[in-house]
SEDRENTOR-842683 format. One record per residue (C-alpha): residue number from 0; z, x, y; chain. Coordinates in steps of 0.001 Angstrom, whole numbers. Example, Ala and Ser with C-alpha at 12.3 -4.5 7.8 and 13.67 -1.06 7.14 Angstrom:
% residues 2
R pos       z       x       y unit
R   0    7800   12300   -4500    A
R   1    7140   13670   -1060    A
//
This chain:
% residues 654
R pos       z       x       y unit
R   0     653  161953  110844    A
R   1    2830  164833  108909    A
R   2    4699  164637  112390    A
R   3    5677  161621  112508    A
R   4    8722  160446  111707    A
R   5    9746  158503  108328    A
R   6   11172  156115  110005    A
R   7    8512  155459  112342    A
R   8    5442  155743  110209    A
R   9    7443  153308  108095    A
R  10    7121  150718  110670    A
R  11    3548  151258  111397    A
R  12    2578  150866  107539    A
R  13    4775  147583  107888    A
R  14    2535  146701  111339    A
R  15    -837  147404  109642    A
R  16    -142  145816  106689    A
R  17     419  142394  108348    A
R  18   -2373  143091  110689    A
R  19   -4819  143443  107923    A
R  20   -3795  140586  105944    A
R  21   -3322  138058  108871    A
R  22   -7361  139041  109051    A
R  23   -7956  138842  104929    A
R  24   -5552  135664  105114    A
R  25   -9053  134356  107406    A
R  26  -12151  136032  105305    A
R  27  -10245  134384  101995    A
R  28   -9794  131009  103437    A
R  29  -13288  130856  104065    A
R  30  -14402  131957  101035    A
R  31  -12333  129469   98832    A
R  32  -13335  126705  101255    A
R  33  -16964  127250  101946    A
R  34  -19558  128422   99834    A
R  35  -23380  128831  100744    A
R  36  -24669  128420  104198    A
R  37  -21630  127122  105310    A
R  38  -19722  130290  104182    A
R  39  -22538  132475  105904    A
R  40  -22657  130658  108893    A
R  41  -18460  131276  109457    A
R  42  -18845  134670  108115    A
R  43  -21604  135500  110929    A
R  44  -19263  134347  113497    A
R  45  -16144  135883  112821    A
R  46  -15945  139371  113951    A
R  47  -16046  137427  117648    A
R  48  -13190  136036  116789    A
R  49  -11222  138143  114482    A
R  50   -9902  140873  116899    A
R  51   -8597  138701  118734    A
R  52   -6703  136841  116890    A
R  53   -5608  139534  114627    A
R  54   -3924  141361  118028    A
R  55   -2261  137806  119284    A
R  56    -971  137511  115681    A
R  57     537  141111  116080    A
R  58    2228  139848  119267    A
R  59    3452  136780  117459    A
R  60    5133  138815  114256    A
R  61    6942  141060  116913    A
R  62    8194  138076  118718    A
R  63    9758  137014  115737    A
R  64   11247  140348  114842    A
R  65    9016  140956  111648    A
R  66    8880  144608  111955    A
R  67   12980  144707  112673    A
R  68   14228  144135  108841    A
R  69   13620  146501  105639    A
R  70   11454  144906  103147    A
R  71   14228  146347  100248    A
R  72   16457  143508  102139    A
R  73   14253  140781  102747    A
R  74   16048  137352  102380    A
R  75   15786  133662  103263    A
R  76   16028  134859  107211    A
R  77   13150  136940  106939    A
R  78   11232  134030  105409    A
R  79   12357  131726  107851    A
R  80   10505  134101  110458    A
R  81    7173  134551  108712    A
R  82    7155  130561  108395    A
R  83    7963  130293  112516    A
R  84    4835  132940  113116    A
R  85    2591  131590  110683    A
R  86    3084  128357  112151    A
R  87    2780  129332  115581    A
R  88    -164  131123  114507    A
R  89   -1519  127598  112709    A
R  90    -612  125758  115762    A
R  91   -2951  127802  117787    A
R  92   -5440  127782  115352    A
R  93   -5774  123757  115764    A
R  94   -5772  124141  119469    A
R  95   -8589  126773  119472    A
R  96  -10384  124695  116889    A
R  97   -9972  120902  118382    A
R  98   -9729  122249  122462    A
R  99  -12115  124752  122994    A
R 100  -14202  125584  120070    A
R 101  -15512  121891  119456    A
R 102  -16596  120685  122134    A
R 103  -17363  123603  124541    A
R 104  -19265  126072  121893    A
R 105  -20678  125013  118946    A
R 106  -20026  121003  118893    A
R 107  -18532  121386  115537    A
R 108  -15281  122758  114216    A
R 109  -14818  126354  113113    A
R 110  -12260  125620  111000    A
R 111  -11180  122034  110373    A
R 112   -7721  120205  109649    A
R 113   -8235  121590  105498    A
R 114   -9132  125289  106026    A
R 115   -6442  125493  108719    A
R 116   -3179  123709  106566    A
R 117   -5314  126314  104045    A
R 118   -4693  129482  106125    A
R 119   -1172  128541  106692    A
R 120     -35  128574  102895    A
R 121   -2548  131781  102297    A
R 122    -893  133345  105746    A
R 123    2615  132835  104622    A
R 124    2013  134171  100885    A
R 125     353  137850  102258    A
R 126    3230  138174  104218    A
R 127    6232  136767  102334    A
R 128    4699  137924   98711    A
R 129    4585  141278   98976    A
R 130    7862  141822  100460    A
R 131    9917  139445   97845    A
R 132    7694  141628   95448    A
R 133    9025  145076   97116    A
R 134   12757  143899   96956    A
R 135   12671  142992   93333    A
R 136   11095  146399   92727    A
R 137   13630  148007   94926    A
R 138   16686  145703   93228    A
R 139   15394  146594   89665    A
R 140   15215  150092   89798    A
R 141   18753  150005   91443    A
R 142   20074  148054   89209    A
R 143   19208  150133   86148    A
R 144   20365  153660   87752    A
R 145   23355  151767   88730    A
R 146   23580  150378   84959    A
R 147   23036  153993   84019    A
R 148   25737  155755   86067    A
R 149   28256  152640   85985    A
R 150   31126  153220   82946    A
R 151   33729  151451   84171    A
R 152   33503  147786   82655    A
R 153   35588  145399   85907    A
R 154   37152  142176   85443    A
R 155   36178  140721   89089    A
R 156   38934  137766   90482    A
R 157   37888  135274   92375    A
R 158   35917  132324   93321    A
R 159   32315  132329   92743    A
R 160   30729  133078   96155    A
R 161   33145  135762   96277    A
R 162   32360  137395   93298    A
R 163   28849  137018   93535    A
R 164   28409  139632   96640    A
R 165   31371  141996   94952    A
R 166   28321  142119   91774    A
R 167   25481  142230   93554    A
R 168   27439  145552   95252    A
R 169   27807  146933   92319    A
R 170   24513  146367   91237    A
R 171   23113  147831   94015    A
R 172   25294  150718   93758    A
R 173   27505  150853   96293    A
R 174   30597  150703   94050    A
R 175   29960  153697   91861    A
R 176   30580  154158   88208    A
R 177   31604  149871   88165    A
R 178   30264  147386   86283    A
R 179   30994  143649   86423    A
R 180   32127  143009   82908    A
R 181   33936  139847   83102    A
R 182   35214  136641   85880    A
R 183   38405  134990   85991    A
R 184   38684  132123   88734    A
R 185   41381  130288   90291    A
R 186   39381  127216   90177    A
R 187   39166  125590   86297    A
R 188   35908  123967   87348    A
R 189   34486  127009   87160    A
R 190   34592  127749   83467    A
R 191   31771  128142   81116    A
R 192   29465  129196   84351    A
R 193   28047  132626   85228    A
R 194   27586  134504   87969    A
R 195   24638  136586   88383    A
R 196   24719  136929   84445    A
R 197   28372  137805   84213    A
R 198   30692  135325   82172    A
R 199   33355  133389   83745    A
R 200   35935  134163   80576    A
R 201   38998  132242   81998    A
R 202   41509  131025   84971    A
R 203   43668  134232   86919    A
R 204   46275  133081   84704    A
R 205   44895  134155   81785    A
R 206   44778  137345   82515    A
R 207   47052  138676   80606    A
R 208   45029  137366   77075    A
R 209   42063  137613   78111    A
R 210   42439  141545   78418    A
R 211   44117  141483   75725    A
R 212   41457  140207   73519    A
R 213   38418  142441   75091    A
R 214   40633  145473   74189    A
R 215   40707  144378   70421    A
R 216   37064  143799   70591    A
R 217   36808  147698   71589    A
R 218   35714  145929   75288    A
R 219   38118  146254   76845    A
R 220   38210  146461   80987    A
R 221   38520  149571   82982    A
R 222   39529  148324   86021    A
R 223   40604  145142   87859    A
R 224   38652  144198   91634    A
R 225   40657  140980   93554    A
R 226   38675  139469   96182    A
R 227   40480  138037   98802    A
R 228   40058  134203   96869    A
R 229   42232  136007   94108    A
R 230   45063  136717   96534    A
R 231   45819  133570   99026    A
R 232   49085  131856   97788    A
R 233   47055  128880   96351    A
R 234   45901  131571   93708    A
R 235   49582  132427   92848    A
R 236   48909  136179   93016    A
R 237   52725  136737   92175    A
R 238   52081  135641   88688    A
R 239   48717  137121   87423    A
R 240   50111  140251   89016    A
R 241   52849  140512   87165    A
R 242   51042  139509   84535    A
R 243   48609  142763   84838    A
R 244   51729  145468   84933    A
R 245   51493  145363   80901    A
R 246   47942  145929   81029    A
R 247   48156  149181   82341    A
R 248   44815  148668   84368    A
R 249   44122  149766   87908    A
R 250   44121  146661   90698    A
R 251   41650  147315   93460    A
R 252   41008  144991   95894    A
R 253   38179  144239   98571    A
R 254   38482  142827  101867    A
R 255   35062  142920  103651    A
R 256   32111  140936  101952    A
R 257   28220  141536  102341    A
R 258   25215  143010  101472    A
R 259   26296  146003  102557    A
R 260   29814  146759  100674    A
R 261   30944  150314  100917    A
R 262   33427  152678   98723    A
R 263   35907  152597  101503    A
R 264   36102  149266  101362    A
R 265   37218  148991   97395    A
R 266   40901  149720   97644    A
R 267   43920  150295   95761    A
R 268   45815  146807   95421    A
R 269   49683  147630   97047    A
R 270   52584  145373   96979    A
R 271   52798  144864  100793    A
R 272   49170  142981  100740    A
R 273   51355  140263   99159    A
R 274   54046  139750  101366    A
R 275   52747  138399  104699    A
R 276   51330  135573  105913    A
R 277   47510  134853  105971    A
R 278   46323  136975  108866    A
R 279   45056  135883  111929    A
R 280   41452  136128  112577    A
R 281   40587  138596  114900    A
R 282   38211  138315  117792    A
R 283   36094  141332  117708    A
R 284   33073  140480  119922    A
R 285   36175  140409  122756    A
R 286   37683  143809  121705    A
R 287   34326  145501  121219    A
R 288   33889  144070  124778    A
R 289   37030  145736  126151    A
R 290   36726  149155  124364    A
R 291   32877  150023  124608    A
R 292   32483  152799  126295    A
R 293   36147  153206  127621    A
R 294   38188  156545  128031    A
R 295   41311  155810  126132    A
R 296   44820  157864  126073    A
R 297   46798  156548  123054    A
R 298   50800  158605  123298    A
R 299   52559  158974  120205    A
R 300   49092  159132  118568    A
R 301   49823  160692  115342    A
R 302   52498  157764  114336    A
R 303   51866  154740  112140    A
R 304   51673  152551  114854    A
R 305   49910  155383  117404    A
R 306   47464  156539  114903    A
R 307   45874  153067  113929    A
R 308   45182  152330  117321    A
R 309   43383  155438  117634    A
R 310   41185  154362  114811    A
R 311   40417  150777  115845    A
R 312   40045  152190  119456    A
R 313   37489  154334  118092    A
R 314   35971  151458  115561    A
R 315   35575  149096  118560    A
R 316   33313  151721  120911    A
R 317   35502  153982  122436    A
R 318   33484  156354  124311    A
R 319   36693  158955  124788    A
R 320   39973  159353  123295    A
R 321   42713  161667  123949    A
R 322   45661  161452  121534    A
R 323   48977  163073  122783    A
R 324   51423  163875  120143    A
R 325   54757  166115  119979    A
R 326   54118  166832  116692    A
R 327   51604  168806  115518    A
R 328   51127  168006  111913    A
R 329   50560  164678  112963    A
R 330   48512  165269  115706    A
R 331   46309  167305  113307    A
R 332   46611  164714  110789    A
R 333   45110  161385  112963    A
R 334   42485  164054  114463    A
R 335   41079  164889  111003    A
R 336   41086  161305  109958    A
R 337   39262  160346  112886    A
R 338   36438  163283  112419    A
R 339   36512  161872  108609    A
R 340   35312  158375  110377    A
R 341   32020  159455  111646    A
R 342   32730  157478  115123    A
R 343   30782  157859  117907    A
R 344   34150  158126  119955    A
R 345   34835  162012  121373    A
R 346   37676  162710  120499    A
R 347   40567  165410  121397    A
R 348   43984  165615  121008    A
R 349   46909  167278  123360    A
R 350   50082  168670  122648    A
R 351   52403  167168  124389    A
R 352   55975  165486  125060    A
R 353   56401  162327  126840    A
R 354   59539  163798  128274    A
R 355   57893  166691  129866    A
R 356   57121  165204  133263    A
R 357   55250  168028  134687    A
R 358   52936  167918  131293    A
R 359   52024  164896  131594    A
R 360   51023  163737  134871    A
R 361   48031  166462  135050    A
R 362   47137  165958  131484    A
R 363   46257  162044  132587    A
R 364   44784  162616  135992    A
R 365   42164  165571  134188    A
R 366   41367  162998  131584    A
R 367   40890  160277  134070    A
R 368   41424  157098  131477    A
R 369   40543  153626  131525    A
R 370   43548  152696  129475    A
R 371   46479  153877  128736    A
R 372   48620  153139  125328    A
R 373   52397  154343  125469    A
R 374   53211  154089  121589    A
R 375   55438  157157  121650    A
R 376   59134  156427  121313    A
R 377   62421  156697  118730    A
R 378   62505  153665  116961    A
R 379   65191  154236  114232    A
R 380   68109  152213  114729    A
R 381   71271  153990  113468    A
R 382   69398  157803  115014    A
R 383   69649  156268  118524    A
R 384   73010  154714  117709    A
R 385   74283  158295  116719    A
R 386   72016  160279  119516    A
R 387   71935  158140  122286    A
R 388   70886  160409  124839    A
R 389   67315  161145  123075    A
R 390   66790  157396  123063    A
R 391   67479  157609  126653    A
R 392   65299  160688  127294    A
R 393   62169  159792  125249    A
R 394   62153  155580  125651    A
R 395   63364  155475  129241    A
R 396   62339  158472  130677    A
R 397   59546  159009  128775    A
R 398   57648  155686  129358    A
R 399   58464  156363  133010    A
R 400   56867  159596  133202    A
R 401   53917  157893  131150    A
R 402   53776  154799  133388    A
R 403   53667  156878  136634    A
R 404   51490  159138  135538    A
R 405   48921  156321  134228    A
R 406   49024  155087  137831    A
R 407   48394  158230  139177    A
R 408   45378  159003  137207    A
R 409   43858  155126  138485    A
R 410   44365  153087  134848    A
R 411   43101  150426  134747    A
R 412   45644  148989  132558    A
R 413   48966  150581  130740    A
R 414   50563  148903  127624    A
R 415   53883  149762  126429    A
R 416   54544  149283  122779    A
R 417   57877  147147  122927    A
R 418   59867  146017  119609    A
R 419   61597  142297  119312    A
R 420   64893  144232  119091    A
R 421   64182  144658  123390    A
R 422   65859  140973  123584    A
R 423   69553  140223  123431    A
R 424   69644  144216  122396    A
R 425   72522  144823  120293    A
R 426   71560  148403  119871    A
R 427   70561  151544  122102    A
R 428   66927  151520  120501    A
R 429   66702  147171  122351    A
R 430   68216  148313  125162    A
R 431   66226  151454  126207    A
R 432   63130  149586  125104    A
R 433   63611  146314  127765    A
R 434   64875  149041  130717    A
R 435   60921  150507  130114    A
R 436   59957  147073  129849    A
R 437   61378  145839  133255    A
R 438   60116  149172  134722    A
R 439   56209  148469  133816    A
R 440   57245  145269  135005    A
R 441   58757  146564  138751    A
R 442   55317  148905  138880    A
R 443   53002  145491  137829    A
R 444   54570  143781  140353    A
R 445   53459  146387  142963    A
R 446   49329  145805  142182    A
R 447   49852  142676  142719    A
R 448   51460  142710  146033    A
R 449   48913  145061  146769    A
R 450   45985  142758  145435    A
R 451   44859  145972  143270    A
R 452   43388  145843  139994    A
R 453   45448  147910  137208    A
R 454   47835  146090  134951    A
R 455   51029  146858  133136    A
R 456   52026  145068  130618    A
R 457   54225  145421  127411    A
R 458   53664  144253  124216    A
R 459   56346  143344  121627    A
R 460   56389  142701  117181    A
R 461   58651  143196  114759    A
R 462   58585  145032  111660    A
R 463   55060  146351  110631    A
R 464   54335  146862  106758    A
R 465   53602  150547  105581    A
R 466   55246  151897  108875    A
R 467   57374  155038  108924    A
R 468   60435  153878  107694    A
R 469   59653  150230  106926    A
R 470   61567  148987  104416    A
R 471   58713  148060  101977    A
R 472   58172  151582  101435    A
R 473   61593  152204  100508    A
R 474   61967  149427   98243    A
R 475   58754  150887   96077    A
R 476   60691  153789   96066    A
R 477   63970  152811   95004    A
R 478   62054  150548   92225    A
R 479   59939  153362   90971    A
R 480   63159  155525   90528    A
R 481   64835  152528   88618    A
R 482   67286  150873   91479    A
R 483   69142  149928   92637    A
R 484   67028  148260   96008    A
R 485   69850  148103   99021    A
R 486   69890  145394  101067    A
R 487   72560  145873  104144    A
R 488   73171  142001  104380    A
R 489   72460  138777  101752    A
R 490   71400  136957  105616    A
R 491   68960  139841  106872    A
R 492   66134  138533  108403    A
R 493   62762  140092  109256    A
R 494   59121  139275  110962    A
R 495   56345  141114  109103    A
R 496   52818  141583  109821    A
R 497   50367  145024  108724    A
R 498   49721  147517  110622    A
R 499   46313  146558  111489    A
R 500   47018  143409  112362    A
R 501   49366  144211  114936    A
R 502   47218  146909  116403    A
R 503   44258  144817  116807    A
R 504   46764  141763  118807    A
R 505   48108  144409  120833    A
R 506   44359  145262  121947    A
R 507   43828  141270  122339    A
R 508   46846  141556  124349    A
R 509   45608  144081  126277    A
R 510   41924  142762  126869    A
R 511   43714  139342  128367    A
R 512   45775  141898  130625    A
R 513   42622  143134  131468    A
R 514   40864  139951  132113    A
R 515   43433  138022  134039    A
R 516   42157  136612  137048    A
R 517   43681  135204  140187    A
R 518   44061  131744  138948    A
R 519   45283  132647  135415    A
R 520   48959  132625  134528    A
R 521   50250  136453  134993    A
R 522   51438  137712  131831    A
R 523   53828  140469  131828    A
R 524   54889  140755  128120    A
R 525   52686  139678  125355    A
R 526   54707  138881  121954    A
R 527   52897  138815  118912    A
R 528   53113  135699  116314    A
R 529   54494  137142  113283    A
R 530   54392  134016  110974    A
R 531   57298  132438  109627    A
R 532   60186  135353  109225    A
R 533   61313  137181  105716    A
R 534   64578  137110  104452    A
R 535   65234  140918  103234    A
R 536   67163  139871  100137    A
R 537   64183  137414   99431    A
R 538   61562  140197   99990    A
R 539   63538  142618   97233    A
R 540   63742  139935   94533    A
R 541   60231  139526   95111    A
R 542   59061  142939   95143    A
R 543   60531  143316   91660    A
R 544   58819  141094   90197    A
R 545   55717  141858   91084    A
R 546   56470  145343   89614    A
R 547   57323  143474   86027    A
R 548   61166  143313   86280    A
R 549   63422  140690   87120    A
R 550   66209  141416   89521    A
R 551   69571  141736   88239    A
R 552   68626  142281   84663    A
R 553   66379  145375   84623    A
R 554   67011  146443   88632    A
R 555   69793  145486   90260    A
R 556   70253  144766   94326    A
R 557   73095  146379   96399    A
R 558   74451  145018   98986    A
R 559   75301  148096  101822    A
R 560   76563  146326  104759    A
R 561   75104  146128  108275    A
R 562   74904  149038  110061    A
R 563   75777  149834  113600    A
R 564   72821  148436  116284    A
R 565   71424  146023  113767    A
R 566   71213  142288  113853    A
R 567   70377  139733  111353    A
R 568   68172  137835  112809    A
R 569   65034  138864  115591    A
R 570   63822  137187  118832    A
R 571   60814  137617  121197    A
R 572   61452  135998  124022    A
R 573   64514  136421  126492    A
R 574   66124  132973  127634    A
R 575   64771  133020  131301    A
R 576   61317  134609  130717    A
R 577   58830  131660  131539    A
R 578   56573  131291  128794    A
R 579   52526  131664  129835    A
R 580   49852  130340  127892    A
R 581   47170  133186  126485    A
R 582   44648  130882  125080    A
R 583   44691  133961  122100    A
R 584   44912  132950  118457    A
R 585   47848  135487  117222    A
R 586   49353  136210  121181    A
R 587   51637  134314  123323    A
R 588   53122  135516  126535    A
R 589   55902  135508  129103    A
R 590   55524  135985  133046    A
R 591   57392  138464  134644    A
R 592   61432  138530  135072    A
R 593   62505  141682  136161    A
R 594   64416  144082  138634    A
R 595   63031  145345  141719    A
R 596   62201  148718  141652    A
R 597   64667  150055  144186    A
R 598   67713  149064  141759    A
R 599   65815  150692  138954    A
R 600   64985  154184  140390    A
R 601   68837  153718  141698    A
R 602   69698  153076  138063    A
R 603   67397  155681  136770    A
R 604   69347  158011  139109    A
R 605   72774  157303  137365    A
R 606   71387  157560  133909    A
R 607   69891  160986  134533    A
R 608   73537  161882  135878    A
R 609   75018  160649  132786    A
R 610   72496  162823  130363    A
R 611   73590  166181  132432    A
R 612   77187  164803  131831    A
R 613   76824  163796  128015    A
R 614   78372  160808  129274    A
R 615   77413  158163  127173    A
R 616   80288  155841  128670    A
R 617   78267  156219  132070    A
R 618   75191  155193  129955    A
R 619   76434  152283  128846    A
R 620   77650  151225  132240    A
R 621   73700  151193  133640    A
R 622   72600  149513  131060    A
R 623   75645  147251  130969    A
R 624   74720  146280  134273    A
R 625   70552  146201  134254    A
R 626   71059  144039  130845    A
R 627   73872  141892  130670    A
R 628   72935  140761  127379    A
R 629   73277  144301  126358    A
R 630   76956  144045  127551    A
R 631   77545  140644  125988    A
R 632   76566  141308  122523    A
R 633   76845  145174  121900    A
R 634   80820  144402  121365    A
R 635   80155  141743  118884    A
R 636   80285  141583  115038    A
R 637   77114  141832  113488    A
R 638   77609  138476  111272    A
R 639   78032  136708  114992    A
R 640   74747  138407  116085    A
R 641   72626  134980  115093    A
R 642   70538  133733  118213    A
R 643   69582  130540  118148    A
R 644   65957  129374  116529    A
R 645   65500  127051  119527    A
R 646   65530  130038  122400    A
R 647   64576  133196  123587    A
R 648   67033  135741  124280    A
R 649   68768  136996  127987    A
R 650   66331  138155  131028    A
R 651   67403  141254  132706    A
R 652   68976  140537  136747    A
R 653   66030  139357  138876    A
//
């Protein structure tokens, strides 16, 4: 028995114990409903009996997944079950008894209708009892070594249901050195209540006092935890907020609710978990689906964008991932984080440019993928404006050495990580982006000539929160250093959506790729929906107040101009790509409008002529010519740069 596992001779003590009381559950229901003769006569004749049923009733508990849960976690569910078996067992009880037993053997009943509805109330205490009795022992010696160790008194926001798994986290322990101190609710129906013990002091906007007040008492809070009730707009988390900035206090806030709430899940509350739009739920029985067990290659790994993909990749069941990166810092960087993760995913990461042709292709054909992710690219506006030719070299020619070589190492699927500045490009960044669009396009096309499998698709969004270079970043910074925020235009206007988010539509996007079959619409650029869009100068007034200042009085807003390649409003869509319909909360989708591939390699040709030549007038002329839109607008103010609401923006030549 010493060899046995803990966890295994933990499940047999569970498996003998309701074994031996589905027999004492018999002997006692017996013995409090017969007495004499009677008693003797039922006692004589139950060891014929009693094996038996004890092993059927073994059979029956397993059925209903008895041995499965930990008695330290036993709930209503586990209840439910030992009602189902002990009724099943009942049931058979009065078919023995009434079928077989009566009239074949003894001409009387064993049992009878009293001692059976008997044994099922005995039955389902022996099993329920002493595991409700187990959990409360379990809970109360938790609680007090969490009471113990907590000394941090929280103020927990939120509505009650909420706030009632946050606590029973923390009294559990699995929010260290917290304790739940004090609730303020949005809702005003929930004053005078408590939760779990803990007072509901006051409404979110009360904040402010309420604090106040436990910090003359010598109570005052420690820390502040939001649930996600005490941050939807009907909560006005703008005002409390600001509110708190006097206070002094740390915000944390909590996304994922349960029983089994982690540290990593109790976070620092930012700014930019304010700004979007509610997010859109995410489908993770289908990505689980498409990533279990997949070999993955995810370029540009180490990036904002590259290096979240690499973690939901390997949240979702990954079985491989290979993460090629130019820069090594960063490659290091996502690597580590990954390790940190505990994943089940191998991981390994590869040195590598995008550029380098003869890198590349072997790298993919050793690693053999299922799917390949382009993310690398140069996404800064006014760099590719000033160096055009890198744009050229890493967006063009880089997602074409990446797209071939996916092919030749038998992908299943490629996605390209577009941008909404790829339509009606005013800039070099759009227009290098919708060439390596229409070329995964051109190389789609081919499979399905050839009736093959693999898919290429691209995937476009606009501006992601907390992204290298995103301007939320930069406005914390310019507000932390006193102002003033600079806007380039009063009329700049922005999508938004988190980094997350994004990542875990562009693997929807990529599953429905996956999963398109021969009567589904073929989609050949998925588009994200990115909510209703931000204007910039909008986003900066608010962003200072939720830091406690109001704009133009204690920070001021500058207004730089608009800089060369930019645009003041986005698109998605180009005017003649036909719109096809995803079925994907979060996705939509255009069919394919593109070039044929003989009039890209030709164009391909000329632009690699023009990068030996530092000719960027050449440049301009292929793109000129693959994207007239590119040729329409780049010559145009930015003020008339203002697409209409009602369409998409210009196709490339068919």
């Amino acid at each position: 028995m010493a060899s046995l596992p803990k966890q295994s001779f933990k499940k047999l003590a569970v498996i003998l114990h309701d074994l031996v009381v589905t027999a004492l559950a018999i002997w006692l229901v017996f013995v409090v409903r017969f007495e004499g003769w009677q008693l003797d006569e039922h006692l004589r004749y139950l060891p014929r009996f009693l094996p038996f049923f004890v092993a059927y009733a073994g059979l029956v508990y397993w059925f209903f997944s008895l041995y499965r849960s930990k008695w330290r976690f036993a709930s209503l569910p586990d209840l439910s079950n030992i009602v189902k078996a002990t009724s099943i067992l009942t049931l058979t009880l009065l078919v023995v008894d009434y079928i077989l037993v009566a009239p074949n053997f003894y001409g009387a009943f064993y049992f009878g209708k009293i001692s059976i509805a008997l044994y099922w109330l005995v039955q389902v205490s022996l099993l329920g009892g002493p595991r409700l009795a187990y959990r409360y022992f379990k809970f109360s010696r938790t609680r007090r070594n969490a009471a113990r160790e907590a000394s941090l008194p929280a103020l927990l926001l939120g509505r009650g249901f909420e706030v009632e798994m946050v606590i029973r986290a923390m009294e559990a322990g699995t929010m260290r050195k917290l304790r739940p101190a004090g609730i303020l609710s949005p809702r005003a129906d929930d004053l005078g209540q408590s939760i779990r013990g803990v007072p509901v002091l006051g409404l979110l906007s009360e904040i402010e006092q309420i604090a106040g007040d436990a910090a003359e008492r010598g109570e005052g809070f420690r820390r502040i935890v939001a649930t996600p009730s005490a941050l939807v707009p009907e909560a006005e988390p703008d005002k409390w907020l600001a509110r708190t900035r006097k206070l002094s206090l740390p915000i944390s806030r909590i996304e994922t609710l349960g029983e089994g709430v982690r540290d990593s899940e109790l976070a620092p509350l930012e700014i930019e978990d304010l700004l979007v739009r509610s997010t859109v739920r995410i489908d993770r029985n289908r990505l689980g689906t498409f990533l279990k067990g997949k070999r993955v290659i995810v370029t540009g790994g180490g990036g904002s964008i590259g290096s979240e993909i690499c973690l939901r990749c390997a949240a979702f069941g990954a079985a491989e991932l290979l993460i090629v990166e130019s820069s090594e810092p960063a490659l290091f960087q996502v690597t580590e984080q990954l390790i940190a993760q505990a994943h089940d995913t191998i991981v390994s990461g590869a040195l590598a440019d995008v550029r380098d042709r003869a890198r590349i292709t072997p790298l993919f054909t050793a690693f053999a993928p299922d799917i390949v992710i382009h993310a690398a690219a140069l996404k800064h506006v006014p760099y590719l404006e000033a160096d055009w030719s890198e744009g050229v070299k890493t967006n063009i020619f880089g997602s074409v050495n990446v797209t071939d070589a996916a092919i030749a190492a038998n992908a299943k699927i490629f996605v390209l990580i577009s941008t909404d500045k790829a339509i009606e490009p005013v800039s070099m960044l759009g227009a290098t982006k919708r060439f390596a669009e229409m070329y995964a396009q051109s190389r789609d096309a081919e499979f399905v000539a050839a009736a093959a499998g693999m898919r290429l698709v691209a995937v476009r969004f606009g501006n992601v929160l907390g992204s290298v270079g995103s301007v939320v970043p930069k406005f914390k910074a310019q507000i932390a250093r006193g102002g003033p925020l600079t806007v380039t235009s009063p009329d700049m206007i922005r999508y938004f959506m988190t980094i997350r988010e994004a990542c875990d539509l562009v693997l929807t996007a990529a599953s429905h790729a996956r999963s398109d079959g021969p009567e589904a619409e073929r989609a050949a650029v998925y588009v994200l929906k990115m909510g209703q869009p931000v204007k910039i100068m909008d986003l900066a007034e608010r962003m200072i107040r939720l830091a406690g200042f109001e704009p133009g009085e204690d920070i001021e807003i500058a207004v730089t101009g608009v800089r060369p390649g930019e645009r003041l409003n986005e698109i998605l869509f180009a005017r003649d790509e036909p719109m096809a319909e995803t079925g994907l909360d979060g996705v939509m989708a255009a069919k394919p409008v593109f070039a044929n591939r003989t009039r890209l390699q030709a164009w391909l040709v000329r632009l690699e002529a023009a990068l030996k030549a530092d000719d960027r007038v050449a440049a301009d002329a292929v793109l000129d010519e693959a994207i007239p839109d590119f040729s329409q607008r780049q010559k145009t103010p930015p003020s008339a740069q203002e697409p209409s609401a009602s369409r998409p923006a210009a196709a490339s030549l068919p």
